[in-house]
Structure formats: structure tokens, C-alpha cells
C-alpha positions as a LaTeX table, in Angstrom:
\begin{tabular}{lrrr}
\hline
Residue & $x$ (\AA) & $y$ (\AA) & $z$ (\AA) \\
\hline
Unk1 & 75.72 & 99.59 & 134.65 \\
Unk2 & 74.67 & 99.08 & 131.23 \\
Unk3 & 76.01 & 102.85 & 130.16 \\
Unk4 & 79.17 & 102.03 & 132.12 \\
Unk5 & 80.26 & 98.65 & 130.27 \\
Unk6 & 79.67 & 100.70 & 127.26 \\
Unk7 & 81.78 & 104.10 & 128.45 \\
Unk8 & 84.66 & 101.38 & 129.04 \\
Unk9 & 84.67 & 99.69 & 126.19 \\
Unk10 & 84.99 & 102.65 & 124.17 \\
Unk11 & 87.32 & 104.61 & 126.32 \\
Unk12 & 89.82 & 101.24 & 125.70 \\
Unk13 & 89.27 & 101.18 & 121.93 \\
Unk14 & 90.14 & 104.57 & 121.64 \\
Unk15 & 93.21 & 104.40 & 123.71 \\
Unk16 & 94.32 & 101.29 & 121.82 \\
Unk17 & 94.26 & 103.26 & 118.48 \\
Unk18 & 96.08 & 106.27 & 119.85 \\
Unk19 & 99.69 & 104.68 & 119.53 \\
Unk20 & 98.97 & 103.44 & 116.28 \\
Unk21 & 98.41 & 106.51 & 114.95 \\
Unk22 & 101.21 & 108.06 & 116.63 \\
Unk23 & 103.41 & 105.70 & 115.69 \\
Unk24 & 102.59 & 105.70 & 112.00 \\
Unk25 & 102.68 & 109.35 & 112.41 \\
Unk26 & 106.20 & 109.18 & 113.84 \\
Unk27 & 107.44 & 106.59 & 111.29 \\
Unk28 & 106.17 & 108.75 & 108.38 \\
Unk29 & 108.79 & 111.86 & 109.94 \\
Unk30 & 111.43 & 110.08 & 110.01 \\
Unk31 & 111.10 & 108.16 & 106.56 \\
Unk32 & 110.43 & 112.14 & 104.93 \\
Unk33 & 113.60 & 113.38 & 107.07 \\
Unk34 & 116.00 & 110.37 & 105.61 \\
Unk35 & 114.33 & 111.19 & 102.02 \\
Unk36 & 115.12 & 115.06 & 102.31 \\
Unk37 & 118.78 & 114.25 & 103.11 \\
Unk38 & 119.60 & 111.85 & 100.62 \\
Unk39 & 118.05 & 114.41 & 98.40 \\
Unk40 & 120.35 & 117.37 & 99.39 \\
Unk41 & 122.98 & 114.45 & 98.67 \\
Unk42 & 122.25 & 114.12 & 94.77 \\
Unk43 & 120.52 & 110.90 & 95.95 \\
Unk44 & 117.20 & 110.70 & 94.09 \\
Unk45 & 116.93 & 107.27 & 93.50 \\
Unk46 & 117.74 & 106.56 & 96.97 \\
Unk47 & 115.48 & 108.96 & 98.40 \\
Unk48 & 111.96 & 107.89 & 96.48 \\
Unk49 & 111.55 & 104.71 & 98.02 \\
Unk50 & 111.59 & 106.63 & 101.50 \\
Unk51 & 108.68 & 109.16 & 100.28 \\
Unk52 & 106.77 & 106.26 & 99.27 \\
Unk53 & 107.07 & 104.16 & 102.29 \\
Unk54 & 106.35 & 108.11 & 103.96 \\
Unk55 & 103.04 & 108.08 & 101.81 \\
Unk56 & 101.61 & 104.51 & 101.72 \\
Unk57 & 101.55 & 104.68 & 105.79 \\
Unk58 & 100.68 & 108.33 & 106.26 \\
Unk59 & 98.78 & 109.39 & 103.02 \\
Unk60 & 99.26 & 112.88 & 104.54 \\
Unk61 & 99.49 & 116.26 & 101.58 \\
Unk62 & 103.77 & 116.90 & 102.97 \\
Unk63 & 104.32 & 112.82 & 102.17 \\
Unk64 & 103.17 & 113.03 & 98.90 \\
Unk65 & 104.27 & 116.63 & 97.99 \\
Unk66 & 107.53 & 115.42 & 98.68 \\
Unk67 & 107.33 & 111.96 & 97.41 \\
Unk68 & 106.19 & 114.00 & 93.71 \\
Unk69 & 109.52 & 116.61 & 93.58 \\
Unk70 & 111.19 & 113.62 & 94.33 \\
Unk71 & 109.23 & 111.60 & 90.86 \\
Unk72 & 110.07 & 115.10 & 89.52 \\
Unk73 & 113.91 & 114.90 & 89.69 \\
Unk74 & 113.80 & 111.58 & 88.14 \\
Unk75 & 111.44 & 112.59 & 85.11 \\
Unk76 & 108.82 & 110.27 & 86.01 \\
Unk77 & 105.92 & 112.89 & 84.85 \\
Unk78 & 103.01 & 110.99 & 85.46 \\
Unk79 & 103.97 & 110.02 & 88.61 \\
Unk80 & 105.04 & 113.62 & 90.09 \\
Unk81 & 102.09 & 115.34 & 88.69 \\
Unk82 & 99.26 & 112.90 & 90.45 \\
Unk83 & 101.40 & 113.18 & 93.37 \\
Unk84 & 101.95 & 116.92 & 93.04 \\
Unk85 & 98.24 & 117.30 & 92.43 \\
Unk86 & 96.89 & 115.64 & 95.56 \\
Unk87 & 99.20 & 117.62 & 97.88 \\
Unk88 & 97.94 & 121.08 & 96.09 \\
Unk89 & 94.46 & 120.04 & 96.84 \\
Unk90 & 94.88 & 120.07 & 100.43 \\
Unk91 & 93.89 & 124.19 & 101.98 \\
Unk92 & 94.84 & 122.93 & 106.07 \\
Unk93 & 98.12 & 121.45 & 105.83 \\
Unk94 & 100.61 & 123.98 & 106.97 \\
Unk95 & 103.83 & 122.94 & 105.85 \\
Unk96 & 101.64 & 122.57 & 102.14 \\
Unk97 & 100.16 & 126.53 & 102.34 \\
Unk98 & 104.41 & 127.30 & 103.47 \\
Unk99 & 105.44 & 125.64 & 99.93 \\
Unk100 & 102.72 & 126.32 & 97.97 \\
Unk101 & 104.51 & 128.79 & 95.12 \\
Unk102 & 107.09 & 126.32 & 95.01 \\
Unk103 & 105.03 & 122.92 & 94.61 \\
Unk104 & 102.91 & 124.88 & 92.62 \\
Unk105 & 105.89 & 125.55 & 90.20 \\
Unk106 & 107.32 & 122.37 & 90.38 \\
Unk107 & 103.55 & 121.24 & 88.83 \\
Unk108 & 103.80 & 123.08 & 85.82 \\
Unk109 & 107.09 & 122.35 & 84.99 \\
Unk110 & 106.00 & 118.72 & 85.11 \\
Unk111 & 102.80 & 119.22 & 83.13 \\
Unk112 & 105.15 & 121.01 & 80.43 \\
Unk113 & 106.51 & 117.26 & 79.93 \\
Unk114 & 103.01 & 115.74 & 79.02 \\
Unk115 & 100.32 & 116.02 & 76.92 \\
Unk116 & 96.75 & 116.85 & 77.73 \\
Unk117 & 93.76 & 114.97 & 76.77 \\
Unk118 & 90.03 & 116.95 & 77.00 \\
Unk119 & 86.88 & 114.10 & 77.25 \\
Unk120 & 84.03 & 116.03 & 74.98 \\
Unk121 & 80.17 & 114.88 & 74.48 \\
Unk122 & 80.55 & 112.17 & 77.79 \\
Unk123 & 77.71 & 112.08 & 80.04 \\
Unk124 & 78.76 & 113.73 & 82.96 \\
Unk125 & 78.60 & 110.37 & 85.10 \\
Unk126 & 81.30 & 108.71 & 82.72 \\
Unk127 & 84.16 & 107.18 & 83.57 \\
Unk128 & 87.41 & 108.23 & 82.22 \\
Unk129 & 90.23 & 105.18 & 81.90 \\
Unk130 & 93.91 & 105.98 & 80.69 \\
Unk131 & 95.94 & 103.67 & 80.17 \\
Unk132 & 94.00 & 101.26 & 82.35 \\
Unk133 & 93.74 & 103.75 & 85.23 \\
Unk134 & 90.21 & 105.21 & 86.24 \\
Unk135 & 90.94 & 109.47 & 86.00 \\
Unk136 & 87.69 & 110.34 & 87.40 \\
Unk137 & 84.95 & 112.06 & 85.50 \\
Unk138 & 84.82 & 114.18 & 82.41 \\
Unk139 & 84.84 & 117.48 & 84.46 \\
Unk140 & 87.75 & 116.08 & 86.19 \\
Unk141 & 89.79 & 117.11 & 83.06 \\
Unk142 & 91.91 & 117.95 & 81.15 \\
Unk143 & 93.77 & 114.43 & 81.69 \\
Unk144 & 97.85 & 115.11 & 81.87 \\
Unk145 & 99.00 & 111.96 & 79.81 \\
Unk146 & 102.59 & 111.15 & 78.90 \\
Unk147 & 104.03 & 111.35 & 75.57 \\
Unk148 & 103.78 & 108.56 & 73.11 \\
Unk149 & 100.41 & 106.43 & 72.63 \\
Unk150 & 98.02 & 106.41 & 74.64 \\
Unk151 & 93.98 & 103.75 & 75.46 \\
Unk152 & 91.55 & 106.17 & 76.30 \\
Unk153 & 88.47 & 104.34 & 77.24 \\
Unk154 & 85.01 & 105.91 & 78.66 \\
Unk155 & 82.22 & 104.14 & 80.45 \\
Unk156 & 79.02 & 105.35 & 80.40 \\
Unk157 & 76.35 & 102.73 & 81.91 \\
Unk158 & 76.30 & 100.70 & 79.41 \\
Unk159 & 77.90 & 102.24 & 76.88 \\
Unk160 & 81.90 & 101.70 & 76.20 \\
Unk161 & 83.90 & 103.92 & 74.31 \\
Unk162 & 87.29 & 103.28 & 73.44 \\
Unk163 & 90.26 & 104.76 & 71.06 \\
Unk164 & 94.02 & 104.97 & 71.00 \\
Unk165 & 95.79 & 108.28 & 70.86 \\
Unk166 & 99.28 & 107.83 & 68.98 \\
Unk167 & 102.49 & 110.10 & 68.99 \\
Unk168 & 101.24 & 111.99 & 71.66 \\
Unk169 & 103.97 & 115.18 & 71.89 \\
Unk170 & 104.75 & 116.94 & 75.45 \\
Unk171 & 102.35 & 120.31 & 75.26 \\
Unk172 & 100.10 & 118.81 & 72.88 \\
Unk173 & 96.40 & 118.79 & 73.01 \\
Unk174 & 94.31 & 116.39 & 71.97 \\
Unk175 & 90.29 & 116.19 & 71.95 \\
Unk176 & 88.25 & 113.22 & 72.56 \\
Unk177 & 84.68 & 113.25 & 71.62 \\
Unk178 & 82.43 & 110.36 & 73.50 \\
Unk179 & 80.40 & 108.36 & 70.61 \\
Unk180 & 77.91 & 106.04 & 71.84 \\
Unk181 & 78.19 & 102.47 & 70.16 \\
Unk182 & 75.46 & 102.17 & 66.44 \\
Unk183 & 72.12 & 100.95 & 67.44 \\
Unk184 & 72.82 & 98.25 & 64.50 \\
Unk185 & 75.84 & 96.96 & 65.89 \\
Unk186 & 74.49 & 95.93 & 69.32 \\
Unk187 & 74.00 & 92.12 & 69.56 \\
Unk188 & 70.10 & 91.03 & 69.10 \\
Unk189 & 69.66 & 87.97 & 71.00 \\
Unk190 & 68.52 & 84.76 & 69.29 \\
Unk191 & 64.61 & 83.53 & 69.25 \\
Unk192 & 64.24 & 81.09 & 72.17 \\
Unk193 & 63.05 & 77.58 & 71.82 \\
Unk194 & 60.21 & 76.43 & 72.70 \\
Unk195 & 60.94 & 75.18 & 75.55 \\
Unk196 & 63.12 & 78.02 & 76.80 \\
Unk197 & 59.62 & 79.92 & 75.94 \\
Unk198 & 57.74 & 77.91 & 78.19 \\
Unk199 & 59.94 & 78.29 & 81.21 \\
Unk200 & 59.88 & 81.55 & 83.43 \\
Unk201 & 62.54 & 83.75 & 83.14 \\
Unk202 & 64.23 & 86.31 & 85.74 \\
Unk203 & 64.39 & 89.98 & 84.63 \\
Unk204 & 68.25 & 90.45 & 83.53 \\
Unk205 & 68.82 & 92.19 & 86.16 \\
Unk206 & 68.33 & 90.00 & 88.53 \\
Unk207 & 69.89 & 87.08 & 86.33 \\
Unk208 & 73.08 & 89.31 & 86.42 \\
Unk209 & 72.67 & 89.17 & 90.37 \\
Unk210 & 72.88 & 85.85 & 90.59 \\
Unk211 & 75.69 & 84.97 & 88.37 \\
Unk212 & 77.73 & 87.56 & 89.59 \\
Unk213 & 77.03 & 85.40 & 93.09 \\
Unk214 & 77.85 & 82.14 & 91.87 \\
Unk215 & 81.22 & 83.79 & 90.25 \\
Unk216 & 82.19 & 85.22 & 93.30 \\
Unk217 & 82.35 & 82.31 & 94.93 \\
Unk218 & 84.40 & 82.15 & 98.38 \\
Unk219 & 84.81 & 85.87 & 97.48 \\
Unk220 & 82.65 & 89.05 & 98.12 \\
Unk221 & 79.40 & 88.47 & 100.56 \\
Unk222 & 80.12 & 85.02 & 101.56 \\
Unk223 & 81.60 & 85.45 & 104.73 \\
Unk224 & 79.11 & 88.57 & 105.24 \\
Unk225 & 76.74 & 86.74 & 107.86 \\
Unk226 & 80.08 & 84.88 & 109.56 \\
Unk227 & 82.09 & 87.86 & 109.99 \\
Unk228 & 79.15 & 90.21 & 111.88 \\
Unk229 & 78.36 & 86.56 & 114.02 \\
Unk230 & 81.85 & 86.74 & 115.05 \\
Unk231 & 81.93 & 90.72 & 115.74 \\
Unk232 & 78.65 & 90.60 & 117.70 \\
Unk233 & 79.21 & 87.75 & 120.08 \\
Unk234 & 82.61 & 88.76 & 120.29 \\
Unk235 & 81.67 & 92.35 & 121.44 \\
Unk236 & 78.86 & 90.94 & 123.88 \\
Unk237 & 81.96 & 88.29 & 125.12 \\
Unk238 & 83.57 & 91.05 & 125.97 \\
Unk239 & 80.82 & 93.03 & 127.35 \\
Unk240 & 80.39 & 89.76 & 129.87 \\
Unk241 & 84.30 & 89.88 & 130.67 \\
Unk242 & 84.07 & 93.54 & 131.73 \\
Unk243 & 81.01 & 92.74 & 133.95 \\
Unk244 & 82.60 & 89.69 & 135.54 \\
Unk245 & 85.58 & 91.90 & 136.05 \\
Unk246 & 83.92 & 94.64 & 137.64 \\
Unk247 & 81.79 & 91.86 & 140.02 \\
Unk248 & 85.08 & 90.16 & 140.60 \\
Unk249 & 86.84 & 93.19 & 142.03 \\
Unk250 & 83.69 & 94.16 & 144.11 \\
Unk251 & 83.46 & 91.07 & 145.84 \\
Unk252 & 87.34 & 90.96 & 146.59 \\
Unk253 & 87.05 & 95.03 & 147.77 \\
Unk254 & 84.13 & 93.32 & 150.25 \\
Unk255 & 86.30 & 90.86 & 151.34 \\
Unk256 & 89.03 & 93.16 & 152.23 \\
Unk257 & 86.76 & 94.93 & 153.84 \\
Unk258 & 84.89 & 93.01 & 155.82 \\
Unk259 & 84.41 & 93.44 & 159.40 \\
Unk260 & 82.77 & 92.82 & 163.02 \\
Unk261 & 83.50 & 95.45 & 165.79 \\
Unk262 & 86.30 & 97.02 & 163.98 \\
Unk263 & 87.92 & 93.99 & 162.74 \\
Unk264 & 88.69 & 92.20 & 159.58 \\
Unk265 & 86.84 & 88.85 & 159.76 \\
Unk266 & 87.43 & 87.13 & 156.31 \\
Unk267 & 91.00 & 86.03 & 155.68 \\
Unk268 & 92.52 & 83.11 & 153.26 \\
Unk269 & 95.18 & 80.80 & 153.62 \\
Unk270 & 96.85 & 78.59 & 151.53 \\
Unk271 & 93.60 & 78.41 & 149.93 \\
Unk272 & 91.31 & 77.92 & 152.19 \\
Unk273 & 88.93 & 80.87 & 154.02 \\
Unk274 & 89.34 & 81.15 & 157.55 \\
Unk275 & 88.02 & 82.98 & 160.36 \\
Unk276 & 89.80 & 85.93 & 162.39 \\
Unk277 & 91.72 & 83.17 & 165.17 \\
Unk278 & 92.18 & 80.73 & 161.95 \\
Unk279 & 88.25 & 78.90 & 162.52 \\
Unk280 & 85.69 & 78.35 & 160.03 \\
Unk281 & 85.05 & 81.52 & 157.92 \\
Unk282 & 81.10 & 82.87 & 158.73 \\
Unk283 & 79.00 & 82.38 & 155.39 \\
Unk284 & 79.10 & 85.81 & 154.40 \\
Unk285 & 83.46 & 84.99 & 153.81 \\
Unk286 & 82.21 & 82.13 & 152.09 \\
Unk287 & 80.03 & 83.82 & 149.84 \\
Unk288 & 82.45 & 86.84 & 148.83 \\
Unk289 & 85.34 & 84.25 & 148.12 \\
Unk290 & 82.83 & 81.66 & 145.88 \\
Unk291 & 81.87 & 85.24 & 143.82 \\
Unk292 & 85.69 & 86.30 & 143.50 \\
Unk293 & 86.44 & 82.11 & 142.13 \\
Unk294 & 83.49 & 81.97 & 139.63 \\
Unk295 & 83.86 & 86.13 & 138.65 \\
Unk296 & 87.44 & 85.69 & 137.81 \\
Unk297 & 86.42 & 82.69 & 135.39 \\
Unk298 & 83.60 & 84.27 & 133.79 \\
Unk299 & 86.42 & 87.47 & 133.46 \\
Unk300 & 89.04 & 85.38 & 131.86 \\
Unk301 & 86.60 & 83.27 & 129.46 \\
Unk302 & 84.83 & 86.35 & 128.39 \\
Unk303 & 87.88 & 88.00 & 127.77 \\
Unk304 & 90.05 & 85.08 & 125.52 \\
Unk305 & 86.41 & 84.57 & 123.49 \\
Unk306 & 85.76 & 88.02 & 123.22 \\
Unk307 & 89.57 & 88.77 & 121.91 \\
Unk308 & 89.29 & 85.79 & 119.76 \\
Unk309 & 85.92 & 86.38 & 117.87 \\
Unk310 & 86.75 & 90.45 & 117.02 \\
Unk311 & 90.02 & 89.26 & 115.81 \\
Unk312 & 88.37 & 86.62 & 113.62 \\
Unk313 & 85.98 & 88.95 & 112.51 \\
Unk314 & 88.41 & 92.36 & 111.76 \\
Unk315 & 89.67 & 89.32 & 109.45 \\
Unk316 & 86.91 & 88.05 & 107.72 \\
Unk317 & 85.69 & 92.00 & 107.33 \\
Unk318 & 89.54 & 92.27 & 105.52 \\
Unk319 & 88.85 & 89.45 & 103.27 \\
Unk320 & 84.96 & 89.99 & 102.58 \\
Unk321 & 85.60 & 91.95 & 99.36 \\
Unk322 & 83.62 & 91.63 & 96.07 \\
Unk323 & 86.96 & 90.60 & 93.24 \\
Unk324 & 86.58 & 93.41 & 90.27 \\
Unk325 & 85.99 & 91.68 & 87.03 \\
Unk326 & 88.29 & 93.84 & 85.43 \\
Unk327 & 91.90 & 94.37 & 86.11 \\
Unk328 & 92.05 & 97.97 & 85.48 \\
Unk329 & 89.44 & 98.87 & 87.97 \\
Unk330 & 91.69 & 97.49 & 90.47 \\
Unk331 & 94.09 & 99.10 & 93.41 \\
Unk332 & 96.61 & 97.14 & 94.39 \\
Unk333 & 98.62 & 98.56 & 97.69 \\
Unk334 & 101.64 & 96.45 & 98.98 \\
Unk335 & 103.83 & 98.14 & 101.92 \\
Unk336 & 107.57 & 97.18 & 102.25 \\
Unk337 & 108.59 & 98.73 & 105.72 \\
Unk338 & 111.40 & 97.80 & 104.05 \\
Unk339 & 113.77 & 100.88 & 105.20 \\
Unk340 & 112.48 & 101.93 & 108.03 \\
Unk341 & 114.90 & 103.75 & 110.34 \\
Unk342 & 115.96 & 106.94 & 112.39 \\
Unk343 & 117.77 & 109.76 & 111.43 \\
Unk344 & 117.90 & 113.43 & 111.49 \\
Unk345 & 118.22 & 116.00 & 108.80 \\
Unk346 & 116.64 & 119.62 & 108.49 \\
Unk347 & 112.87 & 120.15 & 106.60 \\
Unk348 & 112.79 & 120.86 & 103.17 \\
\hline
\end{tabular}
């Protein structure tokens, strides 16, 4: 029984996510197809907000191959070539490995608008931030850049490098060599008083533990314990619902079913369980009717609660994220759905 509950559940969460994906899938096509013809219409401008509706649902190597000719025709190098990049990487996508001379073209001519910037002496576990974007790490390189100035910065545990490139030129190299920060100009920390002496103190690692704790506040971790309550009892709720369910339509098959010489012998009407001629029901009637009443309850409670507490925890597992200290670590992702639509056109 125990094997079954669990065969079900999974069988209806899988099901459930099926049209999602489809859909998403479907809504992707027909953004790309609406992009591609305003595109063979001179419409740039009008197209790119398509692609990158196309690639925030989809993230799929075509969506942003397309959404980076698109950044392409409008000059917006730094754009096209990330997006250019991440379709190239892809070796399974078909329509990708059909356009790959092409998007591979389309690459370099972007690159030939921007500058390149080569990380040299970084530990190989750096951190390489342009512009307040995290690039990866220093074998990730050489960095395309665009022209002008330009805040390189490189994190290395504890180390932080940082410079400013000016008058960067498209085609131009420039090298940047990782120097770790003078022993003489890191901070020595004042004596302590005696009394700060005299009190224990926490290694600074774990000091840095718990303030980062108390900053976080109604942030990261705090609804850890709440949201995996909610997902457990939720899941066994459900687990409970399918079982009544299953009991409930057992009992009702029985009393369908059930017979004396060939003939039905439980019946109901207008409530109430009779006999074959309309008498008192025999206690086996009784019995099967009292299971279907108190199955169908336990069903329909186990069911709402079980809903109720996965919903509330998907939720708190949303929101149950540590805040970055620092701005340019973060990714910030906001879909429109603004222009969704149908229409036809021919692939690119």
C-alpha cells in the first residue's frame, strides 16, 4: 500500500509539470516566430523585446542565439556577444549545429567592436568582476569589454584587487596583472582592554557567523525549519488524502456490490440505507456506508491541508534566500509576459 501511495503521488506530480513545460515551450515558439518577422521587417527594436521574453522563459541555446543577432543589429556589443556565446556553447541543439558558421560569424564581428581584457598572476579560484558583473574565473578569459573605461575588480579569498581601465579602443588589448594588497597596509587591530581581555572570545570565524545571522534578519535561514514543517506535513496530508480516497472508493465498490443469492442488498435513499424491499439495511450496509461518510472526510481534509501546506511551503522555499551584501554579486530576473501572442512566420 505503502509503495502504491508513493507510485501515485509521483505519477501526479509529474503529470502536473508536463503542461508547464509544454506550455512554456510553446510560448517561447511563438515569441521567436513574431521576433524573426519583425526582423525580416527592418524591425529590430521591435523584435528584441520578443527574444528576451523567448529567453527569460525558455533559456534554451535558439532563444538566445537569436535574442544576440538581434543585440547585434542594434550595436549593443556586450549584450550580443554573452548572448552569442552561450548559444555557441551548446553541441545538442540542432537548429544551433544548422547555424553554427553563421552565429559563429556574427560573434566575431561583434567581438571586433570591443576590447579584450587578459586577468594575469590571479589565483586560479579568483573572481573576475567587470563593471560590477561576476565574468567567471581567470581561465574564463580573455574578458570582451566595451570601449571606453572600464572597474576591473578580482577577488581572491580575502584578497581584493581593483583598477580602472580608461580609453579602452575596440580591438585593443589590455593586461591585468593580480597584486595582492602590502602586508603594511592591512589594518592591525587595536590592544584590547582589560576587560575585553578577560572575557572569552569566539574564533572570527564563527563571530562572522553570527553577525551575518543577526543581519539577515527575516532573510536567509529563518524560515528554514518553517518551510520543510510545512512541506513534510503537507506531503504526509496528502499521503492521508490518497489513502482515505482509495478506502473511500473501496467501501462504495463493496456497497455496489453487495449481495445475498444474487441480489443487491445495500441501497440508499434520500439518505438513509435501506434494505432490498425498503427495511432496515443488515449491519454489514451499515458498516460500508459509515466507511464511505468518514473516508470521504478524511479524503477532503487531507487533501485542502495537504494543498495548503506545499503551497505555503514552495513559498517560503521562494523567499528563504540569504540577501548578497553586495549589489554586484546580485541577479536580478523580472519577466514581463508583456507581448505574448500568436503568429506565424518562417524560421530564421
Amino acid at each position: 500500500m505503502h509503495r502504491t501511495l508513493l507510485g501515485l503521488l509521483v505519477a501526479l506530480f509529474a503529470l502536473s509539470s508536463v503542461p508547464t513545460l509544454s506550455f512554456a515551450a510553446d510560448a517561447a515558439e511563438v515569441l521567436i516566430r513574431r521576433g524573426v518577422d519583425k526582423r525580416r521587417n527592418n524591425d529590430n527594436k521591435g523584435a528584441l523585446p520578443l527574444f528576451q521574453e523567448a529567453f527569460e522563459i525558455s533559456q534554451k541555446p535558439r532563444a538566445a542565439a537569436q535574442l544576440g543577432l538581434c543585440e547585434q543589429a542594434l550595436e549593443m556589443w556586450g549584450e550580443a556577444e554573452a548572448h552569442l556565446s552561450e548559444s555557441l556553447v551548446s553541441q545538442t541543439d540542432t537548429w544551433v549545429a544548422a547555424k553554427r558558421k553563421t552565429l559563429e560569424t556574427s560573434l566575431r564581428d561583434t567581438r571586433a567592436h570591443m576590447a579584450r581584457i587578459v586577468i594575469e598572476k590571479a589565483p586560479d579560484s579568483a573572481m573576475i568582476i567587470i563593471n560590477g558583473t561576476a565574468r567567471g574565473k581567470p581561465a574564463d578569459g580573455p574578458f570582451y569589454v566595451r570601449t571606453g573605461d572600464v572597474e576591473v575588480s578580482i577577488v581572491a579569498g580575502t584578497s581584493h584587487f581593483e583598477t580602472v581601465i580608461t580609453s579602452l579602443a575596440a580591438g585593443e588589448n589590455r593586461m591585468v596583472t593580480f597584486a595582492r594588497e602590502p602586508e603594511a597596509k592591512r589594518a592591525v587591530p587595536p590592544p584590547m582592554s582589560h576587560a575585553a581581555q578577560s572575557s572569552p572570545q569566539l574564533p572570527a570565524e564563527f563571530a562572522a557567523d553570527i553577525h551575518g545571522t543577526e543581519k539577515s534578519g527575516s532573510g536567509g535561514g529563518s524560515y528554514a525549519n518553517l518551510k520543510w514543517i510545512s512541506l513534510g506535513v503537507g506531503t504526509a496530508a496528502l499521503a492521508v488524502g490518497t489513502y482515505a480516497l482509495l478506502a473511500r472508493n473501496g467501501a462504495a465498490n463493496s456497497f455496489n456490490s453487495e449481495s445475498l443469492d444474487g441480489k443487491k442488498v445495500c441501497f440508499k435513499s434520500d439518505g438513509r440505507v435501506t434494505g432490498p424491499d425498503g427495511g432496515d439495511a443488515s449491519a454489514r450496509c451499515d458498516d460500508l456506508d459509515s466507511t464511505i461518510s468518514s473516508m470521504t472526510t478524511v479524503a477532503t481534509i487531507g487533501f485542502v491541508t495537504g494543498v495548503s501546506l506545499v503551497a505555503v511551503g514552495v513559498v517560503l522555499w521562494a523567499i528563504d534566500k540569504p540577501k548578497e551584501e553586495s549589489a554586484s554579486h546580485a541577479l536580478v530576473c523580472s519577466p514581463s509576459f508583456q507581448q505574448f501572442g500568436f503568429a506565424c512566420a518562417g524560421n530564421f
